[in-house]
TIROTOR-398916 format. One line per 5 residues: number of its first residue (from 1); their letters; for each residue x, y, z of C-alpha. Coordinates in steps of 0.05 Angstrom, whole numbers, plus 5000, padded with zeros to 4 digits. Layout:
N
NUM = A = X Y Z | ...;
This chain:
322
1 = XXXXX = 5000 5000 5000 | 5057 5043 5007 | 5057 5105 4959 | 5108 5136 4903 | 5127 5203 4917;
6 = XXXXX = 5132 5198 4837 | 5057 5190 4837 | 5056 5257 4875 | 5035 5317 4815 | 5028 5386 4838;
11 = XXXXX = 4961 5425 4823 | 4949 5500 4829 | 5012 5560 4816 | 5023 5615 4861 | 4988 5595 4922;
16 = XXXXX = 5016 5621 4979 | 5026 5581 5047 | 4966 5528 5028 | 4968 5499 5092 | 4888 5479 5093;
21 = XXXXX = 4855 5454 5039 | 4778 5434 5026 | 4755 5385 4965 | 4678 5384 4950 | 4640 5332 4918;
26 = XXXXX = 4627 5384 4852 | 4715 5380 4845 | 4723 5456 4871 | 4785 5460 4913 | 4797 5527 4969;
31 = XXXXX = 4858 5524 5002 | 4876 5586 5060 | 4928 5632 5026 | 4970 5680 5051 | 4954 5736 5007;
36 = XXXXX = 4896 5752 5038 | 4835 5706 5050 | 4826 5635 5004 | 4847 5615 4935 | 4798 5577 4904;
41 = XXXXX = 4817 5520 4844 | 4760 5511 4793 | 4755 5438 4754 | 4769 5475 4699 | 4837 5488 4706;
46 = XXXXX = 4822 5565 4728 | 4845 5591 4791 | 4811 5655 4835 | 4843 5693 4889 | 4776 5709 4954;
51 = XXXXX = 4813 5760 4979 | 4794 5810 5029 | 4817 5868 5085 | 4791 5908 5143 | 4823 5951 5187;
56 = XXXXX = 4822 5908 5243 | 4870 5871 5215 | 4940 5906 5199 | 4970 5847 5164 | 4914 5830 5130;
61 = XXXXX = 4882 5762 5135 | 4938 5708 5152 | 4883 5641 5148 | 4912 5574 5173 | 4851 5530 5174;
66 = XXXXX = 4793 5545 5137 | 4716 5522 5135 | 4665 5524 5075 | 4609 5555 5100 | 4530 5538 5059;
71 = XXXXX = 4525 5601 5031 | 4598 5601 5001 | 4633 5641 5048 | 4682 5619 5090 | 4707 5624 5157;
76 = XXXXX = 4784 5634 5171 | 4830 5622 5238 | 4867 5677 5231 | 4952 5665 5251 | 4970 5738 5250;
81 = XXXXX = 5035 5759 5299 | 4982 5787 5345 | 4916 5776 5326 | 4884 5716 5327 | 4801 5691 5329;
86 = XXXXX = 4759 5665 5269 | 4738 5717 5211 | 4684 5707 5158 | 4707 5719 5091 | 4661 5732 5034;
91 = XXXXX = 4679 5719 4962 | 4667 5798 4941 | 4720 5813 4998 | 4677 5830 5051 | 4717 5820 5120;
96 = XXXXX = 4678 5812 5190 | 4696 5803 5261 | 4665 5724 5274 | 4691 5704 5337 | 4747 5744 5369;
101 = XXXXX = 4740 5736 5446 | 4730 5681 5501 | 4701 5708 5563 | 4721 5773 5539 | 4793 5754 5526;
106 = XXXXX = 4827 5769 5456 | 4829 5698 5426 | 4901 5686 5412 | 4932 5671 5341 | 4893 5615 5315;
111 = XXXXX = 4909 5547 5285 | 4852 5507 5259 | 4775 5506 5260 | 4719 5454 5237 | 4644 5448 5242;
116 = XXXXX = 4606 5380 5266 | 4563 5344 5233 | 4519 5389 5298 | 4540 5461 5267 | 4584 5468 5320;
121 = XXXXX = 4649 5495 5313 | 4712 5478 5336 | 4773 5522 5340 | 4848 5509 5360 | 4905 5552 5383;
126 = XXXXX = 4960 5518 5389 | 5002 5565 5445 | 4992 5631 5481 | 5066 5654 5488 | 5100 5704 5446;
131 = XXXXX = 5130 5684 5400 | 5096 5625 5379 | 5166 5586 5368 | 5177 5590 5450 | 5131 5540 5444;
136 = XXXXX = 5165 5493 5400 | 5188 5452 5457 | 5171 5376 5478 | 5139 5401 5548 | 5097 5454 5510;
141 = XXXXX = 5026 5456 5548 | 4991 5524 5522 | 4948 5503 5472 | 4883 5491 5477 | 4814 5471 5444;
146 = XXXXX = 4752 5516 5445 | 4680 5498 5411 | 4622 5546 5394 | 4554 5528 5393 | 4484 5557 5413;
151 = XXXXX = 4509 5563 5485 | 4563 5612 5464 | 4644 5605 5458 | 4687 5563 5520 | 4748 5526 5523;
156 = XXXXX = 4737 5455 5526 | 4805 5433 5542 | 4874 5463 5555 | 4948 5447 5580 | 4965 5412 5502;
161 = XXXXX = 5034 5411 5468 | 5017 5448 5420 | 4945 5438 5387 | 4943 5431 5313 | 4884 5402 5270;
166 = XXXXX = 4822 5369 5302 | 4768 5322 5282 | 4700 5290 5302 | 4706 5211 5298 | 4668 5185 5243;
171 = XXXXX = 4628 5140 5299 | 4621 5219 5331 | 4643 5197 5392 | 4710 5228 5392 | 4747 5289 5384;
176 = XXXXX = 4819 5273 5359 | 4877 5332 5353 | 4947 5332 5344 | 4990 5366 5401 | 5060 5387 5343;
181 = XXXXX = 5106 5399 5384 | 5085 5347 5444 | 5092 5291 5376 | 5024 5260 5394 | 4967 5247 5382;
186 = XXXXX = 4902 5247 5428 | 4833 5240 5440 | 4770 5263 5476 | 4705 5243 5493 | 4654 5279 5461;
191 = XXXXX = 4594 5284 5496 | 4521 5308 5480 | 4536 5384 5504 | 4598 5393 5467 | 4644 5380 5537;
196 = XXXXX = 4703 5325 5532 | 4723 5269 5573 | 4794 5268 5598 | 4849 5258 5549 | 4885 5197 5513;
201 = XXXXX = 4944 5195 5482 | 4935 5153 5425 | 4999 5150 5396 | 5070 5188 5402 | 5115 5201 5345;
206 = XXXXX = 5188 5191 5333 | 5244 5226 5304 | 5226 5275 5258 | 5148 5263 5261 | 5115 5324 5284;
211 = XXXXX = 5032 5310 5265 | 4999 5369 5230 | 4937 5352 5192 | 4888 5296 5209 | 4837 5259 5164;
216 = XXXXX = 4794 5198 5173 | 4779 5142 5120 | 4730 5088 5112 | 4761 5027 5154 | 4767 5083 5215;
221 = XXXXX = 4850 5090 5202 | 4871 5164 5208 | 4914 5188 5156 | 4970 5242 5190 | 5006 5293 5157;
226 = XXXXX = 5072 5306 5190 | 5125 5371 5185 | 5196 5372 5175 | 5207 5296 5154 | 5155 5305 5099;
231 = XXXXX = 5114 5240 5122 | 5040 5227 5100 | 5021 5167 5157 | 4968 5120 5170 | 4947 5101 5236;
236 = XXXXX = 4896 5052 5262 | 4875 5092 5334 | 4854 5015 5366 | 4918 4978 5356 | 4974 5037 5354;
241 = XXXXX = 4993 5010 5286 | 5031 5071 5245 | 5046 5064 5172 | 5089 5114 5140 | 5048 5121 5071;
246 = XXXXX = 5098 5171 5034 | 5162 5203 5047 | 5202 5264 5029 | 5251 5257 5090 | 5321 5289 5090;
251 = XXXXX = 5363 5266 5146 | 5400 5317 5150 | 5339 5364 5150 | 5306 5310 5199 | 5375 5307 5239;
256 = XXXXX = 5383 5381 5248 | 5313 5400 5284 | 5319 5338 5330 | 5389 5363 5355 | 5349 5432 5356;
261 = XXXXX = 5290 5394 5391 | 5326 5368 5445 | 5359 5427 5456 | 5304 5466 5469 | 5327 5514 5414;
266 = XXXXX = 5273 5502 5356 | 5256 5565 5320 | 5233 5595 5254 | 5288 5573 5212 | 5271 5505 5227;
271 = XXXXX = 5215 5512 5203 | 5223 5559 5147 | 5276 5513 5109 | 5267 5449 5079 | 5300 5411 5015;
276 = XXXXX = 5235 5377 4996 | 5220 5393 4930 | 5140 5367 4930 | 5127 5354 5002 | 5142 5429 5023;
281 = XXXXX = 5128 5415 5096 | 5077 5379 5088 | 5013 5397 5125 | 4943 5369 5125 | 4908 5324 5080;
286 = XXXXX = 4837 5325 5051 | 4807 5270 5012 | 4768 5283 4948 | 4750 5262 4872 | 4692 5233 4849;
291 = XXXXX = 4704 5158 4896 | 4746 5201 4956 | 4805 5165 4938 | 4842 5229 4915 | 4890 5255 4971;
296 = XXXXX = 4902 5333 4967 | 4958 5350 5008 | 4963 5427 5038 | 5040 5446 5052 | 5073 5513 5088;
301 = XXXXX = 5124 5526 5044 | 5101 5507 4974 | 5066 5546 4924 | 5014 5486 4897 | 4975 5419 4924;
306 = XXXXX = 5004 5354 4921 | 4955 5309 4895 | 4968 5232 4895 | 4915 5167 4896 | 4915 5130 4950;
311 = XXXXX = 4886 5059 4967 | 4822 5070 5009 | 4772 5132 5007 | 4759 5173 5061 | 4702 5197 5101;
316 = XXXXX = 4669 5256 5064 | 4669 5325 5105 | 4613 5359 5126 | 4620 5410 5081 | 4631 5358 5026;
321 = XX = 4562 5368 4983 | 4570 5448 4983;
């Protein structure tokens, strides 16, 4: 089952920082950009630029994760230097204010959001200390998880190494998320009023691995995009069973943030430099194509998707039919 990175073709031109992307059934790809708001890839070939600005926002919109909303818009967690929260971006540029504060805090920069098959809406930042890269650190236990729903906006859970992108189980009766810089992944969970259980670790990476994305496919195995070593794995959450799927690895890349790592001296040019050439810090996955058996993979460093078939389909999003 293991995959080529010569199957691996690159889709899109100029994007900048596609860290998220989003496939829909009708073959429309968005992926967060950092020009401004969302590019959006037609099936046509043609490519359009969503972007938007509003004074609130000095450095303009700086979306990590991204959600399709029904009526086309889209909502952004914003990863500015100081501004953080969840925007709504409409395709005519309009820019609003969606969810800035929790208990009238300033919501920090922001990582990653997703709506429930509920409506509810989940939202991730992954630390609270300035800079961000103080945070790059094994013991790192800022991040937390917040969720919005009719009740209002709370933090659910707290104290994580680092939270990146989160999921609801397929059987809804988890909430999965990635802690980077902690190298594992865990679980929560989920009950009826949007509260979590206590947390399980599920499974903790080795050298190199540092989980990013997260996306589920049909036989429950959740398919892990990892930084740095470039690594698209496949985990089954009973058994602890990792695959590594594909690979753009260089160990000298690889060997230079663990001696950085272990150190406690991981910073920006770690993560800013890598020798990939199609992998470019690879990021998230999302699942698409007509039989969800097309993986589009979402990078920080790259200026297009990787786009490679894999084995098994995943589990359509909620936003999937839009």
């Amino acid at each position: 089952m293991k995959l080529s990175l010569a199957d691996v073709s690159l889709l899109g031109s100029g994007l900048s920082r596609p860290e998220c992307v989003l496939a829909t059934a009708k073959g429309d790809l968005y992926t967060a950009d950092w020009r401004g708001g969302v590019a959006h890839l037609k099936p046509d070939g043609s490519q359009t630029l969503y972007a938007g600005t509003t004074a609130d926002l000095p450095e303009g919109l700086r979306p990590n994760g991204i959600a399709l909303e029904p009526d086309g818009s889209f909502l952004l967690a914003n990863l500015g230097s100081e501004t953080g929260g969840i925007w709504r971006l409409t395709r005519d540029g309009q820019v609003s204010a969606f969810w800035t504060q929790i208990d009238g805090v300033p919501i920090a920069p922001s990582n990653y959001l997703v709506r429930d098959h509920l409506g509810r809406l989940w939202l991730t930042v992954s630390t609270t200390l300035v800079p961000r890269s103080l945070d790059y650190r094994r013991e790192a236990r800022s991040g937390f998880i917040a969720v919005m729903d009719e009740k209002g906006g709370r933090i659910v859970a707290d104290g994580l190494g680092f939270t990146n992108e989160c999921q609801v189980s397929p059987d809804r009766r988890w909430l999965y998320v990635n802690e980077t810089y902690g190298r594992r992944l865990s679980r929560f969970a989920l009950r009826d009023d949007a509260s979590l259980g206590p947390k399980e670790v599920i499974y903790e990476f080795g050298e190199g691995q540092f989980p990013d994305g997260l996306a589920f496919d049909e036989e429950g195995r959740i398919w892990i995009a990892g930084v740095i070593s470039n690594q698209l794995m496949r985990l089954d959450p009973e058994n602890g069973r990792c695959e590594i799927m594909l690979s753009e690895s260089d160990a000298a890349h690889v060997d230079w943030v663990e001696k950085a790592y272990a150190a406690n001296a991981l910073g920006r040019p770690h993560m800013d430099t890598n020798p990939s050439t199609k992998l470019r810090n690879l990021s998230s996955i999302a699942f698409g194509g007509p039989d969800l058996r097309t993986a589009y993979l979402g990078c920080l460093l790259g200026d297009a998707i990787g786009v490679v078939r894999l084995p098994v389909a995943g589990i359509p999003p909620v936003h999937w039919g839009y």
